[in-house]
PDB file of the backbone (N, CA, C, O) and the ligand in Angstrom, with CONECT records:
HET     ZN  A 101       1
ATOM      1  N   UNK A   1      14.482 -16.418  -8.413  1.00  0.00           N
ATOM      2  CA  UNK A   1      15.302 -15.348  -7.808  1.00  0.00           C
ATOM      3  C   UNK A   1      14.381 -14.235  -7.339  1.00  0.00           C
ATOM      4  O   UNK A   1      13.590 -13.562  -8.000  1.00  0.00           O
ATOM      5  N   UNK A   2      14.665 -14.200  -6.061  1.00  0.00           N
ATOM      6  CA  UNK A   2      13.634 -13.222  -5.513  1.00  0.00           C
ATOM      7  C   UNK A   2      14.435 -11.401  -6.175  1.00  0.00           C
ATOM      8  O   UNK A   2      15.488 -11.111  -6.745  1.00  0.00           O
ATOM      9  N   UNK A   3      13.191 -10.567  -5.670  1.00  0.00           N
ATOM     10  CA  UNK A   3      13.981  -8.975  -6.187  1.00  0.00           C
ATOM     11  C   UNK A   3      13.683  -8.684  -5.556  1.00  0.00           C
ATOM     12  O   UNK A   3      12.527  -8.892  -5.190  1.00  0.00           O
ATOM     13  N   UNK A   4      15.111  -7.485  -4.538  1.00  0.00           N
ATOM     14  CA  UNK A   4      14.368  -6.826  -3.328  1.00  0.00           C
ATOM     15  C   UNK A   4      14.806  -5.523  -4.366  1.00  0.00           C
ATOM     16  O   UNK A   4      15.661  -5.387  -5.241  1.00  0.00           O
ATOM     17  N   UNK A   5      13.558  -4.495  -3.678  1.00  0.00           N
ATOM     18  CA  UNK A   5      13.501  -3.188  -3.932  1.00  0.00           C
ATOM     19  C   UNK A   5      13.980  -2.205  -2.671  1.00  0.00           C
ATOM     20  O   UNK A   5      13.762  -2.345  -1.468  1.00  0.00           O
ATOM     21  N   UNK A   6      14.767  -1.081  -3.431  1.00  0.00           N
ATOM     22  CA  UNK A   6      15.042  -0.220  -2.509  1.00  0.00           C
ATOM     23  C   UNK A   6      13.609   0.701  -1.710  1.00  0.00           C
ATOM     24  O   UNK A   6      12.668   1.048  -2.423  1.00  0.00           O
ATOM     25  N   UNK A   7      13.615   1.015  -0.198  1.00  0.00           N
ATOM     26  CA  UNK A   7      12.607   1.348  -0.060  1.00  0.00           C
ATOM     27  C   UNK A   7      12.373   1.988   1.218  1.00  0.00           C
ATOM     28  O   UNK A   7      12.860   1.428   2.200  1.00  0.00           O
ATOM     29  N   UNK A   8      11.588   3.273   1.420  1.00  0.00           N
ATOM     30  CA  UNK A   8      11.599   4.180   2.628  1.00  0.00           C
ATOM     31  C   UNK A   8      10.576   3.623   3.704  1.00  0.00           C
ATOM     32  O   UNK A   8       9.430   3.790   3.288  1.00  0.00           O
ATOM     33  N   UNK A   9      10.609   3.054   4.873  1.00  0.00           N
ATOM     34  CA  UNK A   9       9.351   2.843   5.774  1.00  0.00           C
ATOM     35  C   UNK A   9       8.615   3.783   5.946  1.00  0.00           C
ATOM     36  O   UNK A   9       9.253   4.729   6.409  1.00  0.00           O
ATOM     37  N   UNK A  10       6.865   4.150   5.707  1.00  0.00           N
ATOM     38  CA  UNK A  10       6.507   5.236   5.624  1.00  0.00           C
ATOM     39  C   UNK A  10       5.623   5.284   6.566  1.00  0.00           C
ATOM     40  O   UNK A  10       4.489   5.736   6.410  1.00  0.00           O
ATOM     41  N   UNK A  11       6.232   4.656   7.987  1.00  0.00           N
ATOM     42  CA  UNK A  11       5.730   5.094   9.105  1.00  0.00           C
ATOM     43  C   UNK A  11       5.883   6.148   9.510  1.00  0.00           C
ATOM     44  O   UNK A  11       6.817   6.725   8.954  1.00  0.00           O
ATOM     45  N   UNK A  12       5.190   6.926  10.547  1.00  0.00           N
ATOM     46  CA  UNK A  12       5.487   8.201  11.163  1.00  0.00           C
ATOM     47  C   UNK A  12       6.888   7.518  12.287  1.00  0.00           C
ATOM     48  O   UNK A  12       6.931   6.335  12.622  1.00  0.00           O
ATOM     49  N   UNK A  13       7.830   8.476  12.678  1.00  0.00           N
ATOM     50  CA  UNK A  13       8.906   7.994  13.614  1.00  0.00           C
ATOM     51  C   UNK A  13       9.814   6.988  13.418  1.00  0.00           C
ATOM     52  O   UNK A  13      10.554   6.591  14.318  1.00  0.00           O
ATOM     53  N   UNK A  14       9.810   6.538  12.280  1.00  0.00           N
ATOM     54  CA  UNK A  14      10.331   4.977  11.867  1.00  0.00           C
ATOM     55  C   UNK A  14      11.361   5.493  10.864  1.00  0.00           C
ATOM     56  O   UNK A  14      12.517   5.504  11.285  1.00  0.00           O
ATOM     57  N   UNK A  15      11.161   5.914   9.642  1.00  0.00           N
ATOM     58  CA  UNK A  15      12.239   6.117   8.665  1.00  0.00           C
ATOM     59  C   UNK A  15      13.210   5.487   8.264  1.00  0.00           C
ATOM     60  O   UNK A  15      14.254   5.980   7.837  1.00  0.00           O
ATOM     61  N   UNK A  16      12.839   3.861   8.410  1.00  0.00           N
ATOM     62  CA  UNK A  16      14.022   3.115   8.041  1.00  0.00           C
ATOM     63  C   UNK A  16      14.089   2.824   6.114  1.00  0.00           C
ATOM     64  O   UNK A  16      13.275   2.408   5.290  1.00  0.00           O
ATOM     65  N   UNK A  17      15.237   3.214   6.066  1.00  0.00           N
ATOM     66  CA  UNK A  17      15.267   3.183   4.513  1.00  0.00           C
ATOM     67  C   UNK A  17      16.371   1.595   4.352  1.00  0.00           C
ATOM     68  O   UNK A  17      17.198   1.224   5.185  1.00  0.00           O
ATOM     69  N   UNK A  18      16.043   0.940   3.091  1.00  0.00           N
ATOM     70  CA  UNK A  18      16.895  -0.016   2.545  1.00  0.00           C
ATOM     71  C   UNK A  18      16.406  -1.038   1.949  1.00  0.00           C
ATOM     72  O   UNK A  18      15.183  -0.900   1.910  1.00  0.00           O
ATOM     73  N   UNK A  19      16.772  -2.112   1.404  1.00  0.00           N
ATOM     74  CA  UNK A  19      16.434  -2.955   0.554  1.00  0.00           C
ATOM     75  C   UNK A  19      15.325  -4.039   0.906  1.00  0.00           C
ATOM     76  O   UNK A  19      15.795  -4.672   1.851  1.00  0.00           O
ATOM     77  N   UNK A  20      14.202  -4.495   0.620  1.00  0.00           N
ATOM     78  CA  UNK A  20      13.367  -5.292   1.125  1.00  0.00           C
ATOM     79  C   UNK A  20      12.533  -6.041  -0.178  1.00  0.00           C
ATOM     80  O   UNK A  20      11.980  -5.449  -1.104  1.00  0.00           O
ATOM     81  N   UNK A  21      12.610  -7.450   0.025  1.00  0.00           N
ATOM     82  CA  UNK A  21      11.895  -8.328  -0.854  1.00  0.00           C
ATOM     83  C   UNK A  21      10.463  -8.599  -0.413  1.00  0.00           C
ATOM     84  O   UNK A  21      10.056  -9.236   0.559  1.00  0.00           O
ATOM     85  N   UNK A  22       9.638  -7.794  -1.610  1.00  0.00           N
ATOM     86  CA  UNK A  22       7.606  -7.890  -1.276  1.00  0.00           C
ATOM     87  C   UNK A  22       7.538  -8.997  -0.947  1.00  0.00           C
ATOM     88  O   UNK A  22       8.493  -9.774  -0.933  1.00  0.00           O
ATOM     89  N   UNK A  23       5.999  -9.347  -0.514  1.00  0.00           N
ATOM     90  CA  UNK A  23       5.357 -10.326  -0.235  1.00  0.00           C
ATOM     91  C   UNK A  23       4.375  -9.901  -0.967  1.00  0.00           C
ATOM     92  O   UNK A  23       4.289  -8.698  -1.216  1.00  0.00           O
ATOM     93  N   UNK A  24       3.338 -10.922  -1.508  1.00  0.00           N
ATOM     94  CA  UNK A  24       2.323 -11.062  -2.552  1.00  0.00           C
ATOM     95  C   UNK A  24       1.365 -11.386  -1.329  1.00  0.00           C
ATOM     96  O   UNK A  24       0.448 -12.082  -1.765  1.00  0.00           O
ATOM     97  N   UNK A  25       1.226 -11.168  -0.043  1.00  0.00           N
ATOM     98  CA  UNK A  25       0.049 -11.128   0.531  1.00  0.00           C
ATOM     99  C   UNK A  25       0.285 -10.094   1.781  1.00  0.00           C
ATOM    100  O   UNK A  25       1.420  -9.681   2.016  1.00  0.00           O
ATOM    101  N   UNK A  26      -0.694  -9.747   2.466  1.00  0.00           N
ATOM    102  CA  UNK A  26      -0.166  -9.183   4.014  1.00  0.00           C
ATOM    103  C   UNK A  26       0.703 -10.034   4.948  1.00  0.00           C
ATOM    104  O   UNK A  26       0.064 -10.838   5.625  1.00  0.00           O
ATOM    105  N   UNK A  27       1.964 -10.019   5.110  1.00  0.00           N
ATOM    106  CA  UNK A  27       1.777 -10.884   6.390  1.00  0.00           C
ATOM    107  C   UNK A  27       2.499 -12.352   5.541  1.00  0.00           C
ATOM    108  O   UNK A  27       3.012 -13.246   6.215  1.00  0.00           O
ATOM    109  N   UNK A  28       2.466 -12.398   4.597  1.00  0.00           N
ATOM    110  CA  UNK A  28       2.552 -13.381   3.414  1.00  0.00           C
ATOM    111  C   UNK A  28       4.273 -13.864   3.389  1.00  0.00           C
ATOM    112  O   UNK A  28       5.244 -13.407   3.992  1.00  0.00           O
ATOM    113  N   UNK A  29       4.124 -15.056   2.346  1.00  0.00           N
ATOM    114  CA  UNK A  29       5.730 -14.925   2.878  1.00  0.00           C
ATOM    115  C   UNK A  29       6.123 -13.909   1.533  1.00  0.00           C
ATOM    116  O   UNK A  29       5.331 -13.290   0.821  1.00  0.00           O
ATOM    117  N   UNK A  30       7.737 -13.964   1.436  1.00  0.00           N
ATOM    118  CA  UNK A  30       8.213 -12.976   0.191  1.00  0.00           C
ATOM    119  C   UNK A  30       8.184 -13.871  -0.953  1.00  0.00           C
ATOM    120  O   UNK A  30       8.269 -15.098  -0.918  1.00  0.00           O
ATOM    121  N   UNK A  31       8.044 -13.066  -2.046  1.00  0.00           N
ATOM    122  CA  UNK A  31       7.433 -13.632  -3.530  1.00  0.00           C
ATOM    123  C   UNK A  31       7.650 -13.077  -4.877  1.00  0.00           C
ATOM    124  O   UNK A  31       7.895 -11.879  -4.742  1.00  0.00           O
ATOM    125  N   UNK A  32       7.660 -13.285  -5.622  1.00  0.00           N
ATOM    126  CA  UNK A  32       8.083 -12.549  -6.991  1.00  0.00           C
ATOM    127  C   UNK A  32       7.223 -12.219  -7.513  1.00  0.00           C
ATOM    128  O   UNK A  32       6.615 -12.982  -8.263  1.00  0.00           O
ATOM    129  N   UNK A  33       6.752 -10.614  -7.255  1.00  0.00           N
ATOM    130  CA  UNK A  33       5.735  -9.789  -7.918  1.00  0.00           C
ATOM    131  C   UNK A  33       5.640  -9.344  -9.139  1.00  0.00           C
ATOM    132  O   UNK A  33       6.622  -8.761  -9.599  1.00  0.00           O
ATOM    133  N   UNK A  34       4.789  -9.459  -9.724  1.00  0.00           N
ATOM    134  CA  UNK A  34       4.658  -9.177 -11.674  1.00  0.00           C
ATOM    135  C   UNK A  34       4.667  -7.260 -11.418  1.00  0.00           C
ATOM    136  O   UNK A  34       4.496  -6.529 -10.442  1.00  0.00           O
ATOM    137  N   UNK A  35       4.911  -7.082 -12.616  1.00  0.00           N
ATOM    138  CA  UNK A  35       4.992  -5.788 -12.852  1.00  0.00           C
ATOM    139  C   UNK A  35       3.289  -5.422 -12.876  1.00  0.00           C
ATOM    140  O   UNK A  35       2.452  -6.178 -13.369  1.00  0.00           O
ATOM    141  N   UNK A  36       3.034  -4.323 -12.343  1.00  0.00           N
ATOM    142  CA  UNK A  36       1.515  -3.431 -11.718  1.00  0.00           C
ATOM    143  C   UNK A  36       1.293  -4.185 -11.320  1.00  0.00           C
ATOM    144  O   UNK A  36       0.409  -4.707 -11.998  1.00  0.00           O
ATOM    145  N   UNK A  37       1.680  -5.154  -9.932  1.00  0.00           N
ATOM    146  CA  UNK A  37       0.758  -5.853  -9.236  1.00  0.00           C
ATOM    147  C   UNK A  37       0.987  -5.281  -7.882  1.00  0.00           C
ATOM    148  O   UNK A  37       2.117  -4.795  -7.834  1.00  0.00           O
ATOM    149  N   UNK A  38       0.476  -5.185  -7.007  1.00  0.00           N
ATOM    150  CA  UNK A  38      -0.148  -4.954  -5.771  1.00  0.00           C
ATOM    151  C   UNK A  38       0.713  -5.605  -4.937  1.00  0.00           C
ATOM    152  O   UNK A  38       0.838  -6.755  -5.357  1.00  0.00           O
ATOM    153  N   UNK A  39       1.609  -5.355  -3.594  1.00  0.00           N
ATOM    154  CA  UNK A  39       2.436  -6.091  -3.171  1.00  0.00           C
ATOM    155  C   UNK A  39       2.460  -5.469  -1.629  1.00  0.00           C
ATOM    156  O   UNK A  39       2.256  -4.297  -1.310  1.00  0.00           O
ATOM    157  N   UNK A  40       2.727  -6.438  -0.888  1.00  0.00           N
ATOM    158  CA  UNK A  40       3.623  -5.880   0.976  1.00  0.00           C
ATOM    159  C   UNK A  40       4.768  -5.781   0.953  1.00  0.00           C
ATOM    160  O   UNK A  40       5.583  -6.459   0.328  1.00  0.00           O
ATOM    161  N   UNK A  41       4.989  -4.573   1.915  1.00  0.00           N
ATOM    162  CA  UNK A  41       6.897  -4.783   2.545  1.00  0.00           C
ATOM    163  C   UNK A  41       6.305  -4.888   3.682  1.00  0.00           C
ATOM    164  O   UNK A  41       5.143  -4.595   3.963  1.00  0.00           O
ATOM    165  N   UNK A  42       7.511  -5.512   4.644  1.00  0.00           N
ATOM    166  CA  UNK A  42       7.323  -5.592   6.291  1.00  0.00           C
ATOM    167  C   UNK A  42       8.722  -4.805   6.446  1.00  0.00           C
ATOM    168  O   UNK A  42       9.703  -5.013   5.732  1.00  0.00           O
ATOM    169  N   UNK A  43       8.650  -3.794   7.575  1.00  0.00           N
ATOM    170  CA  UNK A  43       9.741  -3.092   7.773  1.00  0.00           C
ATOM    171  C   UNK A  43      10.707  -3.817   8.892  1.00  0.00           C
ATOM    172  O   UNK A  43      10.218  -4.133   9.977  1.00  0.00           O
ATOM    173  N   UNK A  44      11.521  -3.967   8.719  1.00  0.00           N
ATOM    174  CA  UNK A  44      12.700  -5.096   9.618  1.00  0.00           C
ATOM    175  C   UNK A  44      12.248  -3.903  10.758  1.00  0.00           C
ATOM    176  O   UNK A  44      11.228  -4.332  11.297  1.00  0.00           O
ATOM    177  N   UNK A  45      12.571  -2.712  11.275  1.00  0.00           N
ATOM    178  CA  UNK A  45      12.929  -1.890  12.484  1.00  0.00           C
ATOM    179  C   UNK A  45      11.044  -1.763  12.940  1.00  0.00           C
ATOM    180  O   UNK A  45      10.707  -2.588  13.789  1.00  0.00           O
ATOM    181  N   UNK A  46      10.252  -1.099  12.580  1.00  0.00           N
ATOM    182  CA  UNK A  46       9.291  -0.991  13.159  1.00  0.00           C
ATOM    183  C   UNK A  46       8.346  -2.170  13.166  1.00  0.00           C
ATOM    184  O   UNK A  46       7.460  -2.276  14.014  1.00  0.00           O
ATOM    185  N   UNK A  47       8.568  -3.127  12.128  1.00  0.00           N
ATOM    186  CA  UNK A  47       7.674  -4.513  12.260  1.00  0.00           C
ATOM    187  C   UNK A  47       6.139  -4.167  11.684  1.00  0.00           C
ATOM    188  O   UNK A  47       5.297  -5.011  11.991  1.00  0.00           O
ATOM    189  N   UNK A  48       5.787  -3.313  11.086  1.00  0.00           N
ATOM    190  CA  UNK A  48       5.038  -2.763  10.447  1.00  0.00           C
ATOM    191  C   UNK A  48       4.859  -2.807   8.958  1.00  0.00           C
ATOM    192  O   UNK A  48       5.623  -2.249   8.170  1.00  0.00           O
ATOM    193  N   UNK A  49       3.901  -3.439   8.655  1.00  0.00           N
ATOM    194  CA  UNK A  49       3.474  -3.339   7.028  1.00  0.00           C
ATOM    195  C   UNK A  49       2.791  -2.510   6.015  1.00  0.00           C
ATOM    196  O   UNK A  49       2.057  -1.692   6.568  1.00  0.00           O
ATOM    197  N   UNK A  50       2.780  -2.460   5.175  1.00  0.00           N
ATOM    198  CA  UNK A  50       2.576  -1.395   4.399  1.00  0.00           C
ATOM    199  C   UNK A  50       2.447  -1.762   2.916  1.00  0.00           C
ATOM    200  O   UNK A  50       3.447  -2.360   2.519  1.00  0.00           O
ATOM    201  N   UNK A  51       1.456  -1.566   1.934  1.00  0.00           N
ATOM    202  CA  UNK A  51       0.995  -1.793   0.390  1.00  0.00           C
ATOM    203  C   UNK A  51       1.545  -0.726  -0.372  1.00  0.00           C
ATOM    204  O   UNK A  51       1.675   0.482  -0.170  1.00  0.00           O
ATOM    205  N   UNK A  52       1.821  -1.472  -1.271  1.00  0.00           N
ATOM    206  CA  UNK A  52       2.617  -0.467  -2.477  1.00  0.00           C
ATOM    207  C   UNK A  52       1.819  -0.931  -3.848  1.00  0.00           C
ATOM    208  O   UNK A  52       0.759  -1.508  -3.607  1.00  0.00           O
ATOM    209  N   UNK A  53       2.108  -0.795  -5.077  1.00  0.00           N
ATOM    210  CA  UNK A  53       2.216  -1.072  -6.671  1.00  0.00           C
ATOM    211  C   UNK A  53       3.272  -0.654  -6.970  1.00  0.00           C
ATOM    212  O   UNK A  53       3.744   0.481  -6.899  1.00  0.00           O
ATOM    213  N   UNK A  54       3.877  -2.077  -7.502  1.00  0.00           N
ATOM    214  CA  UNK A  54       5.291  -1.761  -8.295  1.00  0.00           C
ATOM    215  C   UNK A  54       4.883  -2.189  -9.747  1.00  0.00           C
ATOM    216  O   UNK A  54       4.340  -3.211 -10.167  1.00  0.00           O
ATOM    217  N   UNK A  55       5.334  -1.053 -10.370  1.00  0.00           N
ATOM    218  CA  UNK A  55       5.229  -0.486 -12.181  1.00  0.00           C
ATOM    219  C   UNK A  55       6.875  -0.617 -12.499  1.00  0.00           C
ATOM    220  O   UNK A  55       7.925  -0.160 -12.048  1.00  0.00           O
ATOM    221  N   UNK A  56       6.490  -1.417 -13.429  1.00  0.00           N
ATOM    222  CA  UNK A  56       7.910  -1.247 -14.235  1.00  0.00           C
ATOM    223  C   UNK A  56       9.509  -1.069 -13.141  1.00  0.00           C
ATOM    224  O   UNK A  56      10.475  -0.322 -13.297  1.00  0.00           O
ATOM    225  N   UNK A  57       9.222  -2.079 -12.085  1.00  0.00           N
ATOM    226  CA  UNK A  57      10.622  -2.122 -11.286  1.00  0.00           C
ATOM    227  C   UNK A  57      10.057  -1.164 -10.242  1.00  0.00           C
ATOM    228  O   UNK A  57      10.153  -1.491  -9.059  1.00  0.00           O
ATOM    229  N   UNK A  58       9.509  -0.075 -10.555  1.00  0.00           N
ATOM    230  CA  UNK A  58       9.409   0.729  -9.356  1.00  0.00           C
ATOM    231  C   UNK A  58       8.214   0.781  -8.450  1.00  0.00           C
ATOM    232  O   UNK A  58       7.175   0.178  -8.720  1.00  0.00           O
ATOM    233  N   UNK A  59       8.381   1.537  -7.330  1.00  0.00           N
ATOM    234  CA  UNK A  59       7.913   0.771  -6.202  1.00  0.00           C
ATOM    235  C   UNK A  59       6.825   2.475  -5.597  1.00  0.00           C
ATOM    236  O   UNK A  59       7.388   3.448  -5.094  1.00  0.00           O
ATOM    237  N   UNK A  60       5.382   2.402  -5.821  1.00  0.00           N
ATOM    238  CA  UNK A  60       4.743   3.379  -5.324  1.00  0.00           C
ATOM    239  C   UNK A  60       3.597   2.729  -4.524  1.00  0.00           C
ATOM    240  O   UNK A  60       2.883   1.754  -4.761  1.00  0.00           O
ATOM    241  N   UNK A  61       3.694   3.988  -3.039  1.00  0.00           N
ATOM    242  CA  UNK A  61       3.144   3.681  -2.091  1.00  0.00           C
ATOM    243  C   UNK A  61       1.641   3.895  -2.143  1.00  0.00           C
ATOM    244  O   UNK A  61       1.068   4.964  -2.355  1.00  0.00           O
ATOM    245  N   UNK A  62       0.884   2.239  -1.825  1.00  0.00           N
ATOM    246  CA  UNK A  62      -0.790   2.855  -2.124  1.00  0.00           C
ATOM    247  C   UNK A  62      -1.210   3.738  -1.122  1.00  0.00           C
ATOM    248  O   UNK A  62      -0.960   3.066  -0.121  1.00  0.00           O
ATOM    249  N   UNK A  63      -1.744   4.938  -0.665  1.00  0.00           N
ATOM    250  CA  UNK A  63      -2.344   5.564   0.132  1.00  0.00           C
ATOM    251  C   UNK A  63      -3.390   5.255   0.399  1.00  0.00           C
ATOM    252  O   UNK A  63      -4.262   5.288  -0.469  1.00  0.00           O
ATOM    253  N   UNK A  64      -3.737   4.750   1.990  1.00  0.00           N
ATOM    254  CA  UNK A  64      -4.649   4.480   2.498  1.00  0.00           C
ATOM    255  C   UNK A  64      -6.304   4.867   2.769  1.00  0.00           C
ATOM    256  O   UNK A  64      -7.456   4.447   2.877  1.00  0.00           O
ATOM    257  N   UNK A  65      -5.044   6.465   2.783  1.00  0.00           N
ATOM    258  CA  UNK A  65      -6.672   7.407   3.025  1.00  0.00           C
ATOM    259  C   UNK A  65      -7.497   7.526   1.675  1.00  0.00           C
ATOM    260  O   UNK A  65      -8.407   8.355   1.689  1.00  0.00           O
ATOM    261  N   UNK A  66      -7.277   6.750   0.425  1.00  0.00           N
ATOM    262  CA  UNK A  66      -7.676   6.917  -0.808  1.00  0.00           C
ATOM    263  C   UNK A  66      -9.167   6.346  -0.596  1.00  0.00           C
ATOM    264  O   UNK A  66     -10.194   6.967  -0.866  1.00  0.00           O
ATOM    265  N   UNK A  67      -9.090   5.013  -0.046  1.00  0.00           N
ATOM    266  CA  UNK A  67     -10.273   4.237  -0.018  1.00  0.00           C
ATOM    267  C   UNK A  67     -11.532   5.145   0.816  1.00  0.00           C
ATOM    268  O   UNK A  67     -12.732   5.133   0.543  1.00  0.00           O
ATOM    269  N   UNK A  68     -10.821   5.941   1.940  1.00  0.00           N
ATOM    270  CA  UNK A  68     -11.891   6.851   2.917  1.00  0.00           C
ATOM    271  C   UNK A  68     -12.297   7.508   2.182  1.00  0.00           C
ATOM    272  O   UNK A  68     -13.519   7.646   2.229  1.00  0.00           O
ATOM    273  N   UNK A  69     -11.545   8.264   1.119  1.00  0.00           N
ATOM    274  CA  UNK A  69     -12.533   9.683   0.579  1.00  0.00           C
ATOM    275  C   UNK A  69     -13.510   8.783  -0.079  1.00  0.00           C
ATOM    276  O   UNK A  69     -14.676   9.047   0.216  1.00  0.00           O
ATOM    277  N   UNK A  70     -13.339   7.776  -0.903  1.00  0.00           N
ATOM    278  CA  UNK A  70     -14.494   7.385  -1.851  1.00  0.00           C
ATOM    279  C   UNK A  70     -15.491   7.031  -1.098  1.00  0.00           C
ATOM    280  O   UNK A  70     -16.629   7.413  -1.370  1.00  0.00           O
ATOM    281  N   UNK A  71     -15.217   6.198   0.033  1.00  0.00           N
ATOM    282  CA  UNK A  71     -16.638   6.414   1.153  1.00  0.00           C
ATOM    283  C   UNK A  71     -17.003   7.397   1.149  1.00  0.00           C
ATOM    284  O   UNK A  71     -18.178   7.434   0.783  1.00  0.00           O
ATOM    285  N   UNK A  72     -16.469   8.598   1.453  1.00  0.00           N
ATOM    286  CA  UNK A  72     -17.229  10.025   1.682  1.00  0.00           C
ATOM    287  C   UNK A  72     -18.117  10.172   0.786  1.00  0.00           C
ATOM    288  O   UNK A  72     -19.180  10.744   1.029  1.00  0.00           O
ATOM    289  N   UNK A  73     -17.861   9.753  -0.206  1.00  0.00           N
ATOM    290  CA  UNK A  73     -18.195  10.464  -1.702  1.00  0.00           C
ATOM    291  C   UNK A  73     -19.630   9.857  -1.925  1.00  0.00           C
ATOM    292  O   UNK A  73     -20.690  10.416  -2.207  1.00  0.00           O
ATOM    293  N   UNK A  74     -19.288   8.378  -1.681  1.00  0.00           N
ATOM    294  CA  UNK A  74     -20.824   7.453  -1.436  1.00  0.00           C
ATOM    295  C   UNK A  74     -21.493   8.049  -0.523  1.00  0.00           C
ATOM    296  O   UNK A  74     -22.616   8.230  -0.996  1.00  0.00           O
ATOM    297  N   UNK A  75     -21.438   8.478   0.570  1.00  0.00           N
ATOM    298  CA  UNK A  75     -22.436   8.829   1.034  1.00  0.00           C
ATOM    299  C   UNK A  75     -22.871   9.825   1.032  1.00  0.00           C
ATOM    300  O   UNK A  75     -24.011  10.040   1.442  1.00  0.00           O
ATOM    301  N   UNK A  76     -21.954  10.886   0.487  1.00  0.00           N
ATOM    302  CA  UNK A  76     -22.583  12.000   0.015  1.00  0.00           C
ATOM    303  C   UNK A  76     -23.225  12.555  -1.036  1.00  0.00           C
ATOM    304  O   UNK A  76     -23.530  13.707  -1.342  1.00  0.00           O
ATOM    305  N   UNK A  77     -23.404  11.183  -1.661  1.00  0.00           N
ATOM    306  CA  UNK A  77     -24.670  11.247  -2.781  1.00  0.00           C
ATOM    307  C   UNK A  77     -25.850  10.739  -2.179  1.00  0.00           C
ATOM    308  O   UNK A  77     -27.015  11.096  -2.355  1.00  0.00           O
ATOM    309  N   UNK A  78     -25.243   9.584  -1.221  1.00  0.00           N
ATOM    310  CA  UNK A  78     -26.576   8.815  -0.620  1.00  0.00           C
ATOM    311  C   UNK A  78     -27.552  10.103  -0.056  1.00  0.00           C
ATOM    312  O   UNK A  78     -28.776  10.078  -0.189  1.00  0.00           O
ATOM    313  N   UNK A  79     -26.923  11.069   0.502  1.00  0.00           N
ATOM    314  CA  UNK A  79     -27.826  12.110   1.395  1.00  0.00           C
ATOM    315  C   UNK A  79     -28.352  13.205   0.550  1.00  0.00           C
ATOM    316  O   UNK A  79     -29.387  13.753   0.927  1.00  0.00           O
ATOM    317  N   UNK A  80     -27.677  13.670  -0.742  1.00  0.00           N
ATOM    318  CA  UNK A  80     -28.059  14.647  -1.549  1.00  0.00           C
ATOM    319  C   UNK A  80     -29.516  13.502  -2.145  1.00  0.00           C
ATOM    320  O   UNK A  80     -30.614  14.022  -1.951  1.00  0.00           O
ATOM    321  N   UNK A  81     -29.556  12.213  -2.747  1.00  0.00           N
ATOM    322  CA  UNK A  81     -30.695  12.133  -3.097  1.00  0.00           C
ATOM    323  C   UNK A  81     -31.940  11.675  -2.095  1.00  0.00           C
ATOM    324  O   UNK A  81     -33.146  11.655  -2.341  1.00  0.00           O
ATOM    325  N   UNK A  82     -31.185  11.291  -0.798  1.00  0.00           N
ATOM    326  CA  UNK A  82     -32.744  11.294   0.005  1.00  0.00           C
ATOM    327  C   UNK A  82     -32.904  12.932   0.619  1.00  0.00           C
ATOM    328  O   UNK A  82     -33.972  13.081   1.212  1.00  0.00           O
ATOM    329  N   UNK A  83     -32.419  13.617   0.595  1.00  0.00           N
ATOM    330  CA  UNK A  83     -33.173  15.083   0.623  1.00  0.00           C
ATOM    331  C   UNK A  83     -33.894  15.093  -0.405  1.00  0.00           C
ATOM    332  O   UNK A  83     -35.062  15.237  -0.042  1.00  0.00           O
ATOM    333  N   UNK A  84     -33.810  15.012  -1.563  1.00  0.00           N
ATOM    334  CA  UNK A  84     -35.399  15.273  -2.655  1.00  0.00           C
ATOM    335  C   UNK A  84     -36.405  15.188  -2.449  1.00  0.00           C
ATOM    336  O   UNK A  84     -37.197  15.921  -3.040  1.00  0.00           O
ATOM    337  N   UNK A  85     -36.858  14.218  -1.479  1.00  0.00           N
ATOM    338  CA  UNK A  85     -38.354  13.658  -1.191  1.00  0.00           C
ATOM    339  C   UNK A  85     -38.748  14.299  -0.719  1.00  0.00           C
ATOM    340  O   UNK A  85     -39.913  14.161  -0.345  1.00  0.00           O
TER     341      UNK A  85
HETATM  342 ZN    ZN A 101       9.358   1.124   9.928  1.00  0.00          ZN2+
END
């Protein structure tokens, strides 16, 4: 038995809210996700996908820009230690 979760499209201009069953890959088909696992919705109106973690039934959106800052962060050690020399 699949579980769809209630859920907001968090495109810019899109805002379609309502019920949607994850997929366990991008693009993937729909699947029955374990609790803290990593999952896709595809939005029926904009056709657009999007990563979440669903905890305990509920459904939080991974933020993308998370992965950019930690790049920043790498390289902004990379440059603080080659200035020493
Ligand atoms: Zn959408």
């Amino acid at each position: 038995m699949l579980t769809s979760y209630p859920v907001a499209c968090p495109h810019e201009s899109c805002g379609w809210t309502g019920s949607l069953v994850p997929s366990s890959l991008q693009g993937g088909a729909r699947a029955v996700i374990a609790s803290r696992q990593r999952a896709w919705f595809q939005c029926p109106q904009c056709q657009k996908d999007w990563e979440v973690r669903i905890t305990n039934d509920k459904v939080s959106i991974l933020p993308a820009v998370e992965n950019e800052r930690l790049n920043d962060q790498a390289k902004g050690r990379w440059q603080d230690e080659g200035g020493q020399g």
